[in-house]
LOLO-377477 format. One record per residue (C-alpha): x, y, z. Coordinates in pm, whole numbers, plus 50000, padded with zeros to 5 digits. Example, Ala and Ser with C-alpha at 12.3 -4.5 7.8 and 13.67 -1.06 7.14 Angstrom:
// LOLO-377477
     px     py     pz
  51230  49550  50780
  51367  49894  50714
END
This chain:
// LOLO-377477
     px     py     pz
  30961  06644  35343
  31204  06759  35080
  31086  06969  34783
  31216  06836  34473
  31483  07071  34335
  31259  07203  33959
  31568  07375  33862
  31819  07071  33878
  31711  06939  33532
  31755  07277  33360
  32055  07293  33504
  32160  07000  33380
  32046  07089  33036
  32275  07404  33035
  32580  07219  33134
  32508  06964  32844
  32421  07222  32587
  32748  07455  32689
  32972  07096  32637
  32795  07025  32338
  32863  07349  32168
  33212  07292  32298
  33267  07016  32106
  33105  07161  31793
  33325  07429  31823
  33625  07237  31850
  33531  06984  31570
  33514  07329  31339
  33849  07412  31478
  34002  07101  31391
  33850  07077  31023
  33915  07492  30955
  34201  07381  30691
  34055  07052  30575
  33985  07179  30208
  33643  07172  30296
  33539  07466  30072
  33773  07397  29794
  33529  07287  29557
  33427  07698  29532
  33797  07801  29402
  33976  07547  29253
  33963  07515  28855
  33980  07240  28564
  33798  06978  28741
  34063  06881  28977
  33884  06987  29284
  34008  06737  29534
  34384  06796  29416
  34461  06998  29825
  34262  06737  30050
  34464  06566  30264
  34384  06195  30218
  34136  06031  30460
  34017  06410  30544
  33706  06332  30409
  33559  06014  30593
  33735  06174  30925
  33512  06467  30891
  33192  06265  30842
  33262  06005  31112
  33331  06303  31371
  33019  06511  31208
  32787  06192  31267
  32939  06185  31618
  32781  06494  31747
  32464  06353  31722
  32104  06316  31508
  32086  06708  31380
  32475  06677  31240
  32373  06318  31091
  32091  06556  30890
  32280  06854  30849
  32596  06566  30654
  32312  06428  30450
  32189  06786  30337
  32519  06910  30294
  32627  06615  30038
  32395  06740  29784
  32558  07075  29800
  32846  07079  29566
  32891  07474  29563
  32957  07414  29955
  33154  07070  29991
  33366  06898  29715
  33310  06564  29552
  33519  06394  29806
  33309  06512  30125
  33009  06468  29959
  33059  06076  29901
  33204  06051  30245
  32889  06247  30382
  32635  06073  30164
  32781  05736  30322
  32723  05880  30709
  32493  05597  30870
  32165  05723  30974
  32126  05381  31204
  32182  05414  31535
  32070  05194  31915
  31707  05147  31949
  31526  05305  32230
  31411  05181  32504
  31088  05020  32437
  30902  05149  32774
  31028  05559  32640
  30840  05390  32285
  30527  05288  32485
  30516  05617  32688
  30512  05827  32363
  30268  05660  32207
  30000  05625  32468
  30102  06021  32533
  30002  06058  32114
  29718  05852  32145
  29541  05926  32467
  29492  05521  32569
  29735  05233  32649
  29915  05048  32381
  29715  04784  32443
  29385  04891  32384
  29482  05077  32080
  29676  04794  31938
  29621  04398  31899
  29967  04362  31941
  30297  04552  31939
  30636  04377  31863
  30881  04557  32126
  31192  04496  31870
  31239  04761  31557
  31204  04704  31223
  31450  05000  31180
  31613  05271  31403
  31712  05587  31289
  31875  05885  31411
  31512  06045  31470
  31264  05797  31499
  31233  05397  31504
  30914  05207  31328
  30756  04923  31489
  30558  04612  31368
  30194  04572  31490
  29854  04455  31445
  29512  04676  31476
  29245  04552  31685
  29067  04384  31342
  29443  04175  31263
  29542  04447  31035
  29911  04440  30967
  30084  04772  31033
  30401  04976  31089
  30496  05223  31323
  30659  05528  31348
  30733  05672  31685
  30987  05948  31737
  31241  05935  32015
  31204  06111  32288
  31310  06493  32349
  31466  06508  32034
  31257  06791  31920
  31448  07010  32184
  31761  06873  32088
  31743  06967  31715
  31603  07293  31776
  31908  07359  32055
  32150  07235  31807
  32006  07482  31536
  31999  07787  31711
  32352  07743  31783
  32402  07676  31414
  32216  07969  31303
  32499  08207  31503
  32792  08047  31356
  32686  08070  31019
  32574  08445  31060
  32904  08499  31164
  33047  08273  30865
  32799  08491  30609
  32954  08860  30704
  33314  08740  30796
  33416  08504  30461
  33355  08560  30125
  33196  08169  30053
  32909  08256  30334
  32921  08601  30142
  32833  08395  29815
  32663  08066  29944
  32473  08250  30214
  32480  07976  30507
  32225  08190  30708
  31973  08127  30433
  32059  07811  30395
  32051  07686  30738
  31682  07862  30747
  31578  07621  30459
  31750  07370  30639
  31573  07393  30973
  31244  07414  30817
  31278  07108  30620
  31388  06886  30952
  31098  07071  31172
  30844  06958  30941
  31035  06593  30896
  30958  06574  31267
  30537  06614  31229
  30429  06301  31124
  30078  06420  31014
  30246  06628  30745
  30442  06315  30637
  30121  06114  30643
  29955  06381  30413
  30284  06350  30173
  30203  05951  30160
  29851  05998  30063
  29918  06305  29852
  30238  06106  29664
  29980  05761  29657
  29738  05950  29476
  30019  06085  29222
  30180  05765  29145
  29807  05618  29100
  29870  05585  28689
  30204  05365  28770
  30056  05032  28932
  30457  04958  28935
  30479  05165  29248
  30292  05154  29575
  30311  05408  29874
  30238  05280  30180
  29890  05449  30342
  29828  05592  30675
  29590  05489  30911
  29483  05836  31010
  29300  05722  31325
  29630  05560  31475
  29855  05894  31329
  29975  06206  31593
  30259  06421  31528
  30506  06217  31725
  30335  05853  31578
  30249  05772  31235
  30065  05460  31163
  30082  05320  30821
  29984  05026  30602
  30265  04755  30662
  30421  04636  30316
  30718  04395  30317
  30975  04383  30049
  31320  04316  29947
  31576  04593  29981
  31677  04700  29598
  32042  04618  29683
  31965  04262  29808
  31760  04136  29517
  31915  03806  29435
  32032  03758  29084
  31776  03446  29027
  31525  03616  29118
  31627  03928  28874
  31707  03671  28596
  31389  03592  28669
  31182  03858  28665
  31294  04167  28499
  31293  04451  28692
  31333  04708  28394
  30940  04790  28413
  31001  04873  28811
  31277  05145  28742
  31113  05305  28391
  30772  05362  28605
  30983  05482  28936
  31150  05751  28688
  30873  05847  28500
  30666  05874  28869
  30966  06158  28976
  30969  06321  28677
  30590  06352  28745
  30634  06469  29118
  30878  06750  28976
  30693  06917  28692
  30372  06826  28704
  30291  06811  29082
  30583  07000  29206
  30716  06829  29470
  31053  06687  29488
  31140  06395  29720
  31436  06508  29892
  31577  06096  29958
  31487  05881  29702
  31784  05610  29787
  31805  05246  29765
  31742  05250  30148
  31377  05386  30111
  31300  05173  29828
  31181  04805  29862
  31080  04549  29553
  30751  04346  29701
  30659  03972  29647
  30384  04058  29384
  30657  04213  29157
  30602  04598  29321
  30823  04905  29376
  30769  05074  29750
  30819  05358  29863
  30885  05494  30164
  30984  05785  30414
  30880  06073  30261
  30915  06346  30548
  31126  06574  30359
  30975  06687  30068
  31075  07058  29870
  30823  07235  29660
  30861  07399  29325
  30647  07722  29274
  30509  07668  28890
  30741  07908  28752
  31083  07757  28884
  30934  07437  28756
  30904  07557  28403
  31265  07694  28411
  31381  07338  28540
  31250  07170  28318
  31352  07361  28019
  31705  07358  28170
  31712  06969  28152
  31569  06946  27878
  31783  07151  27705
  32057  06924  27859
  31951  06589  27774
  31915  06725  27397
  32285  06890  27424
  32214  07223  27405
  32483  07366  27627
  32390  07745  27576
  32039  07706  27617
  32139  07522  27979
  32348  07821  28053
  32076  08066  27952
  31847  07898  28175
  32050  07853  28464
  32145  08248  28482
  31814  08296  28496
  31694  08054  28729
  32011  08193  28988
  32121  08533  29147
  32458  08660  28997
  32665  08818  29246
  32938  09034  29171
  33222  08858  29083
  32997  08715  28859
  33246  08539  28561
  32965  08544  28242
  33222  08420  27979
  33418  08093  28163
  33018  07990  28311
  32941  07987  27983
  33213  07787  27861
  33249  07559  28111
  32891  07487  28138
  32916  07417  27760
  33205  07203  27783
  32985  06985  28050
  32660  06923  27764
  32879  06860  27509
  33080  06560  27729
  32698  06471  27832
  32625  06410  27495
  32946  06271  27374
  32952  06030  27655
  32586  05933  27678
  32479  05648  27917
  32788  05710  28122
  32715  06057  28288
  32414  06070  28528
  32189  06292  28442
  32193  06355  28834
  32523  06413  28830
  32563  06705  28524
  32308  06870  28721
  32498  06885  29038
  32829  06937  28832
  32634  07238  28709
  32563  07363  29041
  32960  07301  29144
  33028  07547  28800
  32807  07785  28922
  32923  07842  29238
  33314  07860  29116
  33226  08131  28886
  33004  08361  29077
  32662  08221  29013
  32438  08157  29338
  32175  07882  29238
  31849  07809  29418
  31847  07502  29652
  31566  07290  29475
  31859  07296  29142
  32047  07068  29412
  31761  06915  29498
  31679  06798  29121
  32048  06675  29098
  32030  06467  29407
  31706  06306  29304
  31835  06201  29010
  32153  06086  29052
  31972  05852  29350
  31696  05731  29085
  31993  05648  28834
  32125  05455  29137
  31840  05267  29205
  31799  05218  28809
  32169  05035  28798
  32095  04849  29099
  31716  04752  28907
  31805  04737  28559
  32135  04822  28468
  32092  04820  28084
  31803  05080  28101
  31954  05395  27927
  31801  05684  28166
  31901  05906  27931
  31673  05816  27644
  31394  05798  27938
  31396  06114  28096
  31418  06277  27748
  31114  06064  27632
  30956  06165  27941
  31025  06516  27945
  30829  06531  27554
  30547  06327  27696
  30529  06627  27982
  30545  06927  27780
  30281  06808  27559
  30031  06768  27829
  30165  07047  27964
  30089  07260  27653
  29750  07075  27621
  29616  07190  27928
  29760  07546  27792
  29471  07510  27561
  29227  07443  27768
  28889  07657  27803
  28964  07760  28101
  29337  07887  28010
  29180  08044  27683
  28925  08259  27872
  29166  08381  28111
  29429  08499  27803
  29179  08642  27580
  29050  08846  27900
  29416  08980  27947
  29425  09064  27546
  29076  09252  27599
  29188  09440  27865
  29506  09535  27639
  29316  09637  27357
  29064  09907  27564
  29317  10066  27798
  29590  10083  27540
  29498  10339  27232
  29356  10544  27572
  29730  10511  27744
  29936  10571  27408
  29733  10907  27342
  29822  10981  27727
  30207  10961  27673
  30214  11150  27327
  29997  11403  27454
  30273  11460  27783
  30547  11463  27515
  30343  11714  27255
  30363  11940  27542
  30653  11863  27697
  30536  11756  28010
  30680  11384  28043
  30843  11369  28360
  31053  11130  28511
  31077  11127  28923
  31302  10929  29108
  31227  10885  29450
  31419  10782  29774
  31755  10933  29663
  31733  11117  29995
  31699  10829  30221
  31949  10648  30004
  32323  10519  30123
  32403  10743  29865
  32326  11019  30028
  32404  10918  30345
  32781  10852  30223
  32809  11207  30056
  32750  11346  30356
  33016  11146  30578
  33284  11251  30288
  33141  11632  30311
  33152  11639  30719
  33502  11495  30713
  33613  11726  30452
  33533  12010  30656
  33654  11815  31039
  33996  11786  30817
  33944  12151  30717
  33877  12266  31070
  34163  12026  31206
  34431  12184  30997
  34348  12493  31056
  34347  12432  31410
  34728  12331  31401
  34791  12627  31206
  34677  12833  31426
  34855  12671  31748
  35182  12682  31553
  35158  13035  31465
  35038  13116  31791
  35397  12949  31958
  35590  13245  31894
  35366  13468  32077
  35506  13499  32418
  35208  13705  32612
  34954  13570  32844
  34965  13240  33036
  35212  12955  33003
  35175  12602  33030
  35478  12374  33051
  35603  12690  32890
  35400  12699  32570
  35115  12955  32565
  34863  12780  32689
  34571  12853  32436
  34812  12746  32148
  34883  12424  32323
  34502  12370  32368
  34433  12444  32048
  34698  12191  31905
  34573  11940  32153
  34214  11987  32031
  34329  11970  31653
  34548  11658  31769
  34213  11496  31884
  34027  11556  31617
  34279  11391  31426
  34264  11062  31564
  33873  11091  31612
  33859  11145  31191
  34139  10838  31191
  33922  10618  31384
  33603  10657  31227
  33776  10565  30882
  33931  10225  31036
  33654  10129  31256
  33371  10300  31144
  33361  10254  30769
  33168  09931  30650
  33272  09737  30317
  32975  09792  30037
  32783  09536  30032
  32782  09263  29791
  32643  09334  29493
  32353  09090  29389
  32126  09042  29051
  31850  08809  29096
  31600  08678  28847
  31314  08821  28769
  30975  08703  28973
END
């Protein structure tokens, strides 16, 4: 009998993955000149003045054409304007994350695989046509055993492998990208894409996203406006998530009747009030808030749903953020620039005077114009300034704008009088004065007067150290690892080429001197131990020559970041 050949299907993976990166490669060819970075360089606002018309949607049709990981990487990349202008980003926020379903026998295999027991037994009943496909998964209507309506989530098959094949190819290019051009020098793709691949790893293990429906159900308890869907942790795997089936209408399909009707301004105040929440109080941003993920139910409810990628804020970012918009919705343009050069790492080209301006130019059209700016928006614009002027901001900034500029979305599409600007300012009060109640609290008391009691023993102790050092003149200062600094290291290439030079030219001295002296043996009739010594100086020449063109490294760039 034949032995099945083990390595065909390896095999066949390599060829695959060697014409897949071949394509990648030549899509990046193609779209080297598109204007694609322009955003970073080009000044007064008109940052889509070089891109060739249609540019744009080409590049996102061919990026969604190279399959699921690209679709993600588009979606990522449109809330990014210090990487892609205003024009890609629109065309790459419109990419269509809906692709062919499945098979339904691959479904069934992967979720008796999750499970441990056939479909069948696990479920009542299983309708074998999607609600909705996606580039990752596809979700399911079923029934428990008990009649309980549910939906669910099943991921395709092998596409873990795929996206982790797609990103290690990634992570080379923009390595490459990061020490050969000066935007990877200033964006940093490498860190990016590491940020990048962590979010869409854990958007592929559906017990974390199960834990982010319960955790975000539990925050959005005090809105009754808004409902999260729950899991059913006994039918939920990392491949299959099981959750609490709750029909609705999709925000952009709400019929005018029924919004004459029934006013849907209490849906979007509570859905805005319930991020602003997540942000500063819980510190957790939903990365996709969109119409898509958002449904209005019969009883007069807000849900919402797929919330696999979600960032988190550590506490002190958060404060920063929040003063920063804050300080934006009340017009305070230098208190937003203040803020935002300390929430970012200036790099060396750093431009302190036009940030400043044009940041301030930005609040003050904010507040001129108010009701027609997003506040989404002036935070991404912000980002954008940043960027142009030497100003690397941290991802969740991006994060913030995006969120916001899809809640005012969902807000026009709800209510389209509401004025989100009065909100999130009202909001933003309500927050900081909870937030400086539970400043006050015993707890927080006892823990600052413990740090002012440990001031006042060790300090009169300390002082009388230091004036007793200076009364004797004993203060001293030490600086250590000068000697295993680049420094160093640099003073000592200059001093041994200094003296290689030295020794070269006095080499060729030598040998020319030593022409004229017509004793001893001849070579090609030259003395021979001139020529050698002209040929060794000659060598040494080109060696010191060398090492200064290929050997020498630029300094690297030169980076402040913020404190903590």
């Amino acid at each position: 009998m034949q032995e099945p050949n083990t390595e065909a299907a390896p095999a066949e993976h390599r060829a695959d993955g060697l014409a897949h990166k071949a394509r990648v490669v030549r899509f990046l060819l193609r779209h080297r000149n598109s204007g694609l970075f322009s955003g970073l360089v080009v000044d007064d606002g008109d940052i889509d003045g070089d891109i060739e018309a249609g540019a744009p949607e080409q590049f996102a049709k061919e990026l969604e054409s190279l399959g699921p990981t690209f679709i993600k990487l588009g979606q990522m990349l449109s809330t990014r304007p210090d990487i892609v202008p205003p024009a890609y980003a629109s065309a790459l926020e419109r990419m269509q994350d809906d692709v062919a379903p499945v098979p339904f026998a691959q479904v069934q295999r992967t979720v008796e695989e999750e499970l441990g027991v056939r479909i069948g037994k696990a479920f009542g009943s299983f309708d074998e046509t999607p609600l909705g496909c996606a580039s990752l998964a596809q979700v399911h209507r079923a029934t428990l055993r008990d009649g309980t309506p549910v939906a669910v989530k099943v991921q395709k098959p092998d596409i873990a492998r795929q996206l982790r094949s797609d990103l290690d190819m990634l992570d080379g290019l923009a390595s490459a990208a990061d020490r050969l051009t000066d935007v990877g020098g200033s964006v940093r793709f490498a860190d990016w894409l590491d940020e990048f691949r962590k979010a869409l790893m854990a958007e592929l293990d559906y017990v974390a996203e199960a834990e982010n429906l319960e955790r975000f159900g539990d925050h959005l308890a005090p809105y009754p406006e808004l409902e999260v869907p729950r899991p059913v942790w006994d039918y939920t795997r990392r491949r299959v998530l099981t959750m609490q089936l709750v029909d609705g209408t999709h925000v952009g399909r709400i019929s005018g009747v029924r919004r004459t009707e029934e006013s849907m301004a209490p849906l979007a105040r509570a859905l805005v009030r319930a991020y602003l929440d997540q942000v500063f109080v819980h510190g957790e941003i939903h990365a996709d808030p969109h119409p898509g993920n958002l449904r209005v139910t019969a009883d007069g409810r807000l849900a919402i749903f797929d919330l696999g990628m979600v960032a988190n804020v550590p506490p002190r970012q958060r404060d920063r953020l929040m003063k920063l918009l804050f300080a934006a919705v009340d017009g305070r343009g230098e208190q937003v620039a203040d803020e935002l050069i300390g929430l970012s790492t200036r790099l060396a080209d750093f431009d302190a005077s036009r940030f400043m301006r044009e940041v301030s130019q930005l609040i003050s059209r904010y507040a001129a114009h108010a009701g027609s700016m997003s506040e989404g928006r002036v935070v991404l614009e912000m980002v954008r300034i940043s960027a142009s002027t030497g100003l690397r901001t941290p991802p969740e900034l991006s994060l913030l704008g995006k969120t916001l500029f899809n809640l005012d979305a969902v807000c026009q599409q709800l209510s389209p009088e509401l004025d989100t600007q009065s909100l999130v300012e009202d909001h933003l009060q309500h927050v900081m004065k909870a937030r400086l109640r539970k400043s006050l609290s015993s707890p927080n008391l006892a823990a600052e007067m413990m740090e002012i009691q440990a001031l006042l023993r060790d300090g009169p102790r300390r002082l009388t150290d230091i004036l007793s050092l200076l009364a004797e003149n004993r203060m001293q200062v030490r600086m250590t690892g000068l000697e295993e600094s680049h420094l160093m290291e640099n003073l000592q290439k200059i001093a041994n080429r200094i003296c290689a030079g030295a020794i070269t030219a006095a080499l060729i001295l030598a040998s020319s001197m030593m022409m004229d002296v017509r004793v001893g043996p001849m070579l090609w009739g030259y003395p021979a131990i001139a020529l050698l010594l002209f040929l060794l100086a000659a060598g040494m020449g080109v060696a010191i020559v060398a090492s200064a063109f290929f050997g020498d490294r630029r300094a690297p760039r030169r980076e402040e970041r913020p404190p903590g």
